[in-house]
C-alpha positions in Angstrom: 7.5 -2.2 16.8 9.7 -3.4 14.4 8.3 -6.6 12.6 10.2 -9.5 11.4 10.2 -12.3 8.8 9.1 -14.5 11.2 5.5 -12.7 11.8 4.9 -12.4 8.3 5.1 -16.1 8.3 2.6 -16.5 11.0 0.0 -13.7 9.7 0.8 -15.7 6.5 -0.6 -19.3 7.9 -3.1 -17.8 9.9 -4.9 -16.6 6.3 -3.9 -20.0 4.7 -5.6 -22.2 7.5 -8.8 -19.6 8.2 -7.3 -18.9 11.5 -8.2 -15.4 13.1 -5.6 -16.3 15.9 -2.0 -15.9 15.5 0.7 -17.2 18.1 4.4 -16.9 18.0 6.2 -17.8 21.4 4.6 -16.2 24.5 2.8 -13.4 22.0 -0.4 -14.1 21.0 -2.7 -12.1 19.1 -6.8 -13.1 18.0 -8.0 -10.6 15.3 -11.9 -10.3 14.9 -12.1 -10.9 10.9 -10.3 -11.8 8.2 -10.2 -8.7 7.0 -8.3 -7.1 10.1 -5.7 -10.1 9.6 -5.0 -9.6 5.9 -4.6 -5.6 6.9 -2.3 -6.5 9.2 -0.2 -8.5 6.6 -0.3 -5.8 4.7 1.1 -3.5 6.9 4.0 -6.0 8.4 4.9 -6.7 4.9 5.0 -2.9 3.5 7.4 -2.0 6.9 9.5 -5.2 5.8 9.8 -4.0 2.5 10.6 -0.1 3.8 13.5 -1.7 6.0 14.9 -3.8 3.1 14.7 -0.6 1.4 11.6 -2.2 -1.6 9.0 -0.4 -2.4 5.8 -2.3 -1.0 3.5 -4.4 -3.5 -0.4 -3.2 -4.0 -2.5 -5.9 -3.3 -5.9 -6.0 -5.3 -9.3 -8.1 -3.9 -12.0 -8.6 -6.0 -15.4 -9.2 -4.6 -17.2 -12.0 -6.3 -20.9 -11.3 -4.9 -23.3 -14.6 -4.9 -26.8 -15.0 -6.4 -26.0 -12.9 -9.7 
């Protein structure tokens, strides 16, 4: 499936708002975690960036555990 700009942007908003759903025209798509979402970004973005002929960026997270 080739992946446009346009998805990005909804994975994208989805993360910003705390959404796990993501709709764009008649598709839509409910992920069951965060996690899943933001490894979908990840993988639109790097076939973006393969197709505009960039190398993809590494993303980092750092886990900040509670109750130290």
């Amino acid at each position: 499936m080739a992946y446009t700009q346009t998805d990005l942007d909804a994975i994208d908003s989805a993360i910003a708002s705390g959404e796990l759903e993501v709709s764009e025209g008649d598709k839509r798509v409910k992920y069951r975690s965060m996690n899943e979402l933001q490894k979908a970004r990840g993988l639109i973005a790097g076939q973006l960036a393969a197709t505009a002929g960039k190398r993809p960026t590494k993303q980092y997270r750092v886990n900040v555990s509670k109750g130290i």
